[in-house]
N, C-alpha and C positions, 0 to 999 in steps of 0.2 A: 504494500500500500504506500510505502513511505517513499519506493522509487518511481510510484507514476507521478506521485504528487511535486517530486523533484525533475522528472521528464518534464509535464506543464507546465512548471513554472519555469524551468531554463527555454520552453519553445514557446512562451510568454512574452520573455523577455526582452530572447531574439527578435519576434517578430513586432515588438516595443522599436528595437533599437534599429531595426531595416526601414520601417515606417519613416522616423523622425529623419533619420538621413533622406531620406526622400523629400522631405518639407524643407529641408534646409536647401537643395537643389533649386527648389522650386524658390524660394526668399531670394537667393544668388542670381536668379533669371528674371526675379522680375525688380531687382535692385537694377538690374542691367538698363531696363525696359526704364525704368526712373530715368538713370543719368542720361540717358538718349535724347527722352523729352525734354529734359534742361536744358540739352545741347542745342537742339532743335529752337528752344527757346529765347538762347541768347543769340542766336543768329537773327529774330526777327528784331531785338533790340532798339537795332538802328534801320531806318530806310530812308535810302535815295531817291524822289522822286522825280523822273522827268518829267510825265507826264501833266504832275499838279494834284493828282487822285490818292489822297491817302488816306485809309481804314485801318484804325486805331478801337483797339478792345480791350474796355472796364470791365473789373469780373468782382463779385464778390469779396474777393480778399484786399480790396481796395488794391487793386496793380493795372495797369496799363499794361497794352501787352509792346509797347512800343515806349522807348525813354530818351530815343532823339531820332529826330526827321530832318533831313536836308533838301534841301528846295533851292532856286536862282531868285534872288533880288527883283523884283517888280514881275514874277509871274503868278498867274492867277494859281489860286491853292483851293482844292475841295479837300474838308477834312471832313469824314462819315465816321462818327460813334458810335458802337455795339456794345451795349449791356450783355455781355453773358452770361451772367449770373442768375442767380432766383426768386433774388431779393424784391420787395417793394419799390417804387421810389419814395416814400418818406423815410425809408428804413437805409438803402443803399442808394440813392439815385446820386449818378454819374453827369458830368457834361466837361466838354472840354474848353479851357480856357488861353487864351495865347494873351501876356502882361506886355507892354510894352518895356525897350532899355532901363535897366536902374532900380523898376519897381519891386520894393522888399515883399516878396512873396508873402509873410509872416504876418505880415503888417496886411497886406491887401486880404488874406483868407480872416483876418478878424473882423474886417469890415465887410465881408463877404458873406459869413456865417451870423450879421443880422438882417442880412436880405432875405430871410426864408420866403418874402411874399415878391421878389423877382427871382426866383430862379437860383439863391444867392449869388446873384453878380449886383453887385453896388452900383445903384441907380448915379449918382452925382460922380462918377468915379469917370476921368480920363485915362486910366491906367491899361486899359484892355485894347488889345488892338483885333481879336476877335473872339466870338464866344459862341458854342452850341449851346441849345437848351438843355434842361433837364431829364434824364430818361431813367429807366426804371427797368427790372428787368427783360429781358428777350423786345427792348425796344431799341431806334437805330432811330440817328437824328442826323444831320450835316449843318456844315458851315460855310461859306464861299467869301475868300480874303484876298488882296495883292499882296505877296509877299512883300515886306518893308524894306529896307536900306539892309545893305549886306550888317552881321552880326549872328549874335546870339540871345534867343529869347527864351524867359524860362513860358513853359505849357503845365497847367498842372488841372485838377478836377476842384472847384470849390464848395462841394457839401462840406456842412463841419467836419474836421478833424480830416478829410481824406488828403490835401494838399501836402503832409509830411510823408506819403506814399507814393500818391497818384501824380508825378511830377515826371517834366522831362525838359530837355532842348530842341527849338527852331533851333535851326543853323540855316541862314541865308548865308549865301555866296554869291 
């Protein structure tokens, strides 16, 4: 009796320890499958546009999927925002904003975050040199600008609190 009960438990154990190597395989392939998509992710980072046509995507975790765009000095710019997220917009709502030279992002998103009743973009504010609406999720808005004088401008989202994330650079050239 005492040796089957040490037979099942030793082909217990085994078949314990063949199992969990197996899961571990499977964690290694799909860590793989992660750093891929990061890869994949920092490549869209930056874009170049000729044409003037740029689609830029907000997601839930307050992140842009884009953190600098390059464009030519006095060409026309469509910039199209995609909420992909699942959020509301009173809860998560995104828009995109482009500040003009100089302006302290910090300072501009406090005066931003008590416009809740425009969109928070600051009605009396000359700081913006262009702005999408507010959207919400699985919704898409655009914006149509001339790009300004060569430089760098910051772009950031101004619902409260998302501008320390949701942030990037124009580069006109």
């Amino acid at each position: 009796m005492r040796t089957i009960k040490y037979v099942l438990a030793s082909a217990f154990a085994l078949s314990l320890m063949v199992s969990c190597g197996g899961e571990k395989k499977k964690e290694e392939k799909k860590e793989e499958k992660v750093k891929l998509g990061v890869r994949k992710e920092v490549k869209k980072t930056t874009e170049d546009v000729n044409d003037g046509s740029i689609v830029i995507s907000g997601n839930d975790l307050m992140k842009f999927d884009k953190s600098e765009i390059k464009v030519k000095a006095g060409q026309k710019v469509k910039v199209t925002l995609r909420h992909k997220g699942k959020l509301d917009i009173n809860v998560m709502g995104h828009n995109f904003v482009v500040l003009k030279k100089g302006v302290n992002m910090a300072a501009f998103a406090g005066k931003a975050a008590a416009s809740k009743d425009n969109q928070y973009i600051p009605k009396d504010t000359k700081d913006v040199i262009a702005h999408t609406g507010l959207i919400g999720a699985g919704q898409t808005t655009t914006v149509e600008f001339v790009a300004p004088e060569a430089g760098t401008y910051d772009f950031l989202c101004s619902f409260p609190g998302h501008y320390a994330m949701m942030k990037g650079k124009l580069i006109v050239e």
